[in-house]
C-alpha positions as CSV (number, residue, x, y, z in Angstrom):
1,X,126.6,103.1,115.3
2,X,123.1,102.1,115.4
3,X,120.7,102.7,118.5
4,X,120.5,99.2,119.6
5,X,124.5,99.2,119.9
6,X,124.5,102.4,121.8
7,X,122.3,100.9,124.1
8,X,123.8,97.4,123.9
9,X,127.4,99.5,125.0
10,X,125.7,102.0,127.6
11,X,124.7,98.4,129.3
12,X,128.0,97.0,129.3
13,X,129.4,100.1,130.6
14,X,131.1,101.6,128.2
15,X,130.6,105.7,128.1
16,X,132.2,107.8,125.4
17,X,133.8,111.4,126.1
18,X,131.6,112.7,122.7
19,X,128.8,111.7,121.0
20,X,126.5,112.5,118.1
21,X,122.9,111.9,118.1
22,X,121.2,112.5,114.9
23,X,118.5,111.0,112.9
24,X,114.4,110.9,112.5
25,X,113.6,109.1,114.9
26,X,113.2,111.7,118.0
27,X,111.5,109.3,120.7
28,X,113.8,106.7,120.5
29,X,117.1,109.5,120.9
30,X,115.5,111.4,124.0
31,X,115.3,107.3,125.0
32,X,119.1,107.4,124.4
33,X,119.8,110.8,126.2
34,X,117.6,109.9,129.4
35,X,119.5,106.5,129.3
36,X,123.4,108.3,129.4
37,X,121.9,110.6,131.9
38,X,120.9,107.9,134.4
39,X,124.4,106.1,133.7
40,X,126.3,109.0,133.9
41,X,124.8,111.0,136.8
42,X,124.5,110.2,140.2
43,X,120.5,111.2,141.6
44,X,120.2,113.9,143.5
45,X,123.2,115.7,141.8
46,X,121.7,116.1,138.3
47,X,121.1,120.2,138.2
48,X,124.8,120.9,139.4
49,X,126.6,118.3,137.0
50,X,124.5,118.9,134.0
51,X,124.6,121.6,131.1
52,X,121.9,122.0,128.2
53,X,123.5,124.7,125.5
54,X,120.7,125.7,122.4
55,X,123.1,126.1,119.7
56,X,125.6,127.9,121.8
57,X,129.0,129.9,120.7
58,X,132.4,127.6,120.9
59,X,133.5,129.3,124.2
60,X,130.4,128.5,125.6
61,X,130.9,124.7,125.4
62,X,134.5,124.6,126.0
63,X,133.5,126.2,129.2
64,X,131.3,123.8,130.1
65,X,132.7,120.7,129.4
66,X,136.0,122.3,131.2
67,X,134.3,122.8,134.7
68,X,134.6,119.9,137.3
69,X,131.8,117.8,138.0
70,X,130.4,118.3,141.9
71,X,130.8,115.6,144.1
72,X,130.6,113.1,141.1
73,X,132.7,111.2,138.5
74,X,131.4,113.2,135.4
75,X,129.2,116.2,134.1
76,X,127.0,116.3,131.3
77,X,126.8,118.6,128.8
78,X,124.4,118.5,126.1
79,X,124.7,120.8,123.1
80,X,121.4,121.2,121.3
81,X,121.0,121.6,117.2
82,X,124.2,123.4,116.5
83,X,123.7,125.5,113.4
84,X,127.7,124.0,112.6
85,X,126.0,120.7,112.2
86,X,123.0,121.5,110.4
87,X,122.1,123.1,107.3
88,X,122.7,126.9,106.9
89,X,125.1,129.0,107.5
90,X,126.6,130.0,111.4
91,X,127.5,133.0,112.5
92,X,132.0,132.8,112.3
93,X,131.4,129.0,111.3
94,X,134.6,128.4,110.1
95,X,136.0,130.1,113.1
96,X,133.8,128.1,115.6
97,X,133.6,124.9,113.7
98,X,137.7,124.7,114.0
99,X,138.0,125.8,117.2
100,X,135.5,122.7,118.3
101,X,137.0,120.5,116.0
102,X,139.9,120.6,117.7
103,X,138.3,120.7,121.5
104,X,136.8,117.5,121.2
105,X,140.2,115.4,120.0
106,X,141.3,116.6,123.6
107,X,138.1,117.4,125.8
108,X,138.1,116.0,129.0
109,X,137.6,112.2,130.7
110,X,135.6,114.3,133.3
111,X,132.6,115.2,131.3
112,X,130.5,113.3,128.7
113,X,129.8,116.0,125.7
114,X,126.8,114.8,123.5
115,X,125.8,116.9,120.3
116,X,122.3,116.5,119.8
117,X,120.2,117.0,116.6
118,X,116.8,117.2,115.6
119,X,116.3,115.2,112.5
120,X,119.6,115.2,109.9
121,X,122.9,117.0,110.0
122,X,124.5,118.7,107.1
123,X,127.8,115.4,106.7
124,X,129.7,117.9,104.2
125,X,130.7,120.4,107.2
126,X,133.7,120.7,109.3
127,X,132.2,119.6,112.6
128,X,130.4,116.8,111.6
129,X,133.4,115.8,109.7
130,X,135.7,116.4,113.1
131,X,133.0,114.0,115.1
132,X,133.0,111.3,112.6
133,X,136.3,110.6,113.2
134,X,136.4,111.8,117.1
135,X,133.1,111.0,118.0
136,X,130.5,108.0,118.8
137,X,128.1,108.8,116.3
138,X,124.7,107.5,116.8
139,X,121.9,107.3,114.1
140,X,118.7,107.4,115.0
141,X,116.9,105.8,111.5
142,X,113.0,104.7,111.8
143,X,112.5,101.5,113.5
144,X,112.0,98.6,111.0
145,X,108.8,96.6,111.2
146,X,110.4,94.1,113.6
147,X,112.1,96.4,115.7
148,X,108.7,98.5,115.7
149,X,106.5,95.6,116.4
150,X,108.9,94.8,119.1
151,X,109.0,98.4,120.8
152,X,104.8,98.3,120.6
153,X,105.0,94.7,122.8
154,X,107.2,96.3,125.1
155,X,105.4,99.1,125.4
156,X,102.4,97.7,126.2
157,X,103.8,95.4,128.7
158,X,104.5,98.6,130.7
159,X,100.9,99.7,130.7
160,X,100.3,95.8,131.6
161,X,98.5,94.7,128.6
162,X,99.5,92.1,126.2
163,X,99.5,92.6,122.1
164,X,100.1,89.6,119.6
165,X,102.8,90.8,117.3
166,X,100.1,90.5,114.6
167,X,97.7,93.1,116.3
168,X,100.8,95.1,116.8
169,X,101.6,95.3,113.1
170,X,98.1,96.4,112.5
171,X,98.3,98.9,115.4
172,X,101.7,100.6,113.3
173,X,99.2,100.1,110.2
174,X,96.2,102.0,111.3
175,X,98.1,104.7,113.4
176,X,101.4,105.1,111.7
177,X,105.5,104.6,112.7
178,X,105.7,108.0,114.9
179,X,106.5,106.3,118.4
180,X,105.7,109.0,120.3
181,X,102.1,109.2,118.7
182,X,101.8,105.3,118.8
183,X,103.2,106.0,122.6
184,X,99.2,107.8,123.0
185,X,97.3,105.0,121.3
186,X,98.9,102.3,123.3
187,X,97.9,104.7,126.5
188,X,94.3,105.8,124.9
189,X,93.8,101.2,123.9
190,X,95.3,100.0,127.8
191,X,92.7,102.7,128.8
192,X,89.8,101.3,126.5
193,X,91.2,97.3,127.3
194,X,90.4,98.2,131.2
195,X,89.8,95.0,133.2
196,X,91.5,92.9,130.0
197,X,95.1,91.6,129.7
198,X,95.2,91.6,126.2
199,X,94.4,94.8,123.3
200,X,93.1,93.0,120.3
201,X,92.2,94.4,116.7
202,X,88.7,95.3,117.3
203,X,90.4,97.6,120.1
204,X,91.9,99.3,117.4
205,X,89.4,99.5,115.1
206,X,87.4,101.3,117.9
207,X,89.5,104.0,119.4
208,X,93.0,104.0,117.4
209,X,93.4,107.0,115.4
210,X,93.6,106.1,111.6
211,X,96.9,107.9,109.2
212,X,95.6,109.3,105.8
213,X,97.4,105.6,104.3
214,X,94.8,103.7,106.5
215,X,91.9,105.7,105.4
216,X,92.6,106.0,101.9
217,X,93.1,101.7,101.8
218,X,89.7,101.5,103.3
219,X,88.7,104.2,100.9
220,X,89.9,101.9,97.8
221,X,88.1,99.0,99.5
222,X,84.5,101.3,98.9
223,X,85.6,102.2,95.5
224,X,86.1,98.7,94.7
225,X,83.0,97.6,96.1
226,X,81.0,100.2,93.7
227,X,80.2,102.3,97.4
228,X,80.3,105.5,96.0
229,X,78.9,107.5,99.5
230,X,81.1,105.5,101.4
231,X,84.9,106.5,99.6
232,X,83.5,110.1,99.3
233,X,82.4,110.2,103.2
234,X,85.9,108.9,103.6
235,X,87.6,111.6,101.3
236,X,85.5,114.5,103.5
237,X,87.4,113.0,106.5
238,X,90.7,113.2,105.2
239,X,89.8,116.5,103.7
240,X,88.6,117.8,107.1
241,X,91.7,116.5,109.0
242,X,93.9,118.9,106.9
243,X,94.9,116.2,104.0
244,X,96.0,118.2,100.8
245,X,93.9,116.2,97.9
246,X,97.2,116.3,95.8
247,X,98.3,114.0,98.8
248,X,95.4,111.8,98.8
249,X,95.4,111.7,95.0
250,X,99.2,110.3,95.3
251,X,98.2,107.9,97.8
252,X,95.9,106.5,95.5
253,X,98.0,105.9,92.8
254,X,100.2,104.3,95.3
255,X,97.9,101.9,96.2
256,X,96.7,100.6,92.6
257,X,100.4,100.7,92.2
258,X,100.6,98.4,94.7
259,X,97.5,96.4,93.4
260,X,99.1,96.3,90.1
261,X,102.3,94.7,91.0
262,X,99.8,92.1,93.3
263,X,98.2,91.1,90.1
264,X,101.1,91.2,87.5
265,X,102.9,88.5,89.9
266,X,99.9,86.4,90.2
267,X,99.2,86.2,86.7
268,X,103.3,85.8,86.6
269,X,102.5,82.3,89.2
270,X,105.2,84.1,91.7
271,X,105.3,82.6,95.2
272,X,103.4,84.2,97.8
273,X,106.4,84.4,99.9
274,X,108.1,86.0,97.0
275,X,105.2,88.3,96.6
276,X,104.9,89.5,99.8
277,X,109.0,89.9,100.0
278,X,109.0,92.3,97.2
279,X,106.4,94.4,98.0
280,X,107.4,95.1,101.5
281,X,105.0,94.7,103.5
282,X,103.0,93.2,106.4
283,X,101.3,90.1,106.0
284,X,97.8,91.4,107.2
285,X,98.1,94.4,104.3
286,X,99.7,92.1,101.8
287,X,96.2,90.2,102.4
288,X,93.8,92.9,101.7
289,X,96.6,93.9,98.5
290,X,95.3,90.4,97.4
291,X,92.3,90.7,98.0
292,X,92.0,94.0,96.5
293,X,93.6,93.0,93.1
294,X,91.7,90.6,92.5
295,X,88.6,93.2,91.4
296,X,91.0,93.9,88.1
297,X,93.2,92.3,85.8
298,X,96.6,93.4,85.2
299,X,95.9,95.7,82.4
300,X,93.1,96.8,84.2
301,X,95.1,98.0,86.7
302,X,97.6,99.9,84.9
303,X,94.6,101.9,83.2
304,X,93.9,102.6,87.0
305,X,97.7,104.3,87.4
306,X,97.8,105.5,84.2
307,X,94.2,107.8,85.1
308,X,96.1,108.5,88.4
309,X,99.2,109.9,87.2
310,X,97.1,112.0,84.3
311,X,95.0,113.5,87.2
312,X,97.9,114.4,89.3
313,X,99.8,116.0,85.5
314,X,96.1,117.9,85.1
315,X,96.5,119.4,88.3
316,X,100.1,120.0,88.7
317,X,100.1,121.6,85.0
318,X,97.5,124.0,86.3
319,X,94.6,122.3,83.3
320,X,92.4,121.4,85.8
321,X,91.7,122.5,90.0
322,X,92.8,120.0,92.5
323,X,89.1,119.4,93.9
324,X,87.2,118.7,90.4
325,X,90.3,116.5,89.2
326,X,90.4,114.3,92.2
327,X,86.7,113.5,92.1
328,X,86.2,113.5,88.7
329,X,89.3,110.5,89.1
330,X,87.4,108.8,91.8
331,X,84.2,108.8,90.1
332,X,85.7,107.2,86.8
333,X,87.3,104.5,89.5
334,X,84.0,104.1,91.0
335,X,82.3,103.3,88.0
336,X,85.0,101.3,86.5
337,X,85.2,104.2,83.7
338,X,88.9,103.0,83.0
């Protein structure tokens, strides 16, 4: 099941005896964990009724979920990244992963067990086999960019500031998809928006924290425009906050990919709806794509890619080091030398 059903069935009151929570997309499960816990136990009686295991031994849970909840309908017990769910090998796993297999077919209506994992779980094992088919199982995949843009409205709205979803979509643009980092932009921008109801774009241009994709498109934009000081001040940046250039090199291929497929459907009269539908991606970035591609023609553009993928086979192949190939590369783009 999805996230939104789980939360759509926690509502309408419906509580499972076992779940699974795995997937990427950490805020949005401790959401889904803090939810069952409010729905589950009563306030006040939380520490006596609740149990928190870190990767614990078979015996351990079965004790746990076996003890009566205090004074209340239901415990909790939450078992936390269980080495029988995740690659690797446990210690007795085939022991402990049957013995738990078969626990949760018949644990008890008195306590809500919930498995939970950080990031992916290894599907070819016994337990995660056993919950598949005894267990809610609950993915927790990235938020798409409706689902994202919605969370960021919402999320705002609790700080009491407004956000058209447009400004939203540039806010996931310039800061990236990791909600609980976007969670301290929106905090950091209701902070800087003081005595405004709404956080605009120019908000984020001034205080949101820019992703190594966002820097390296405004980096393109200066090597398009011939502003050779400009895409290097840019590279020291990234370089300074820790990006590899091997990384930066790949993310600018990936953007004169990008460019390239712009222009070969343009020349191709494609519908900009079509366009935009293929490439994937927000209307405000499939602007500047446009915008951007225009500087080349098609085969332009593929000479572009082609110098980026030879720079990243120089270094990789060990012909040339990682700093001279990348500037060398951005110099030639620079100058058009293509």
């Amino acid at each position: 099941m999805t996230h939104q059903a789980f939360f759509d069935a926690l509502k309408a009151g419906s509580v499972a005896r076992v779940y699974l929570f795995y997937g990427e997309e950490e805020h949005v499960k401790r959401s889904a964990l803090k939810r069952l816990r409010e729905r589950i136990l009563t306030p006040g009686l939380e520490q006596i009724n609740e149990t928190i295991l870190d990767n614990p031994a078979a015996d351990a849970v079965i004790a746990a979920c076996e003890t009566l909840p205090m004074m209340d309908a239901r415990r909790l017990v939450v078992v936390r990244d269980s080495a029988l769910l995740t690659s690797g090998r446990a210690r007795d796993e085939a022991a402990e992963a049957e013995r738990l297999a078969t626990y949760v077919r018949r644990s008890p209506e008195t306590t809500c067990l919930v498995f939970y994992c950080a990031g992916g779980i290894d599907k070819r094992k016994k337990l995660a086999q056993a919950l598949s088919k005894g267990a809610e199982v609950v993915q927790f995949s990235p938020l798409d960019d409706v689902e994202l843009a919605r969370w960021i409205r919402a999320t705002c709205k609790g700080y009491g500031k407004a956000i058209s979803p447009q400004t939203a979509q540039y806010l996931s643009f310039t800061s990236g998809r990791d909600l609980t980092l976007l969670l301290r932009e929106i905090e950091k921008l209701a902070s800087y928006a003081q005595g405004r109801d709404e956080i605009t774009q120019q908000d984020v241009d001034a205080v949101a924290t820019r992703t190594a994709e966002c820097t390296v498109f405004s980096m393109v934009d200066a090597i398009l425009a011939g502003k050779e000081a400009q895409a290097f001040a840019l590279l020291a940046h990234l370089l300074q906050s820790g990006e590899a250039r091997i990384g930066i090199l790949a993310l600018i291929q990936r953007q004169y990919r990008q460019m390239m497929h712009v222009r070969l459907m343009q020349e191709g009269k494609v519908p900009t709806g079509e366009q935009m539908k293929r490439l994937g991606v927000p209307g405000f970035v499939f602007n500047r794509l446009q915008g951007q591609a225009r500087a080349y023609d098609a085969q332009g553009l593929m000479r572009c890619v082609r110098l980026c993928e030879e720079t990243d086979y120089a270094i990789k192949s060990g012909r040339m080091r990682e700093d001279a190939a990348l500037e060398r590369a951005m110099l030639r783009l620079c100058a058009r030398e293509v």
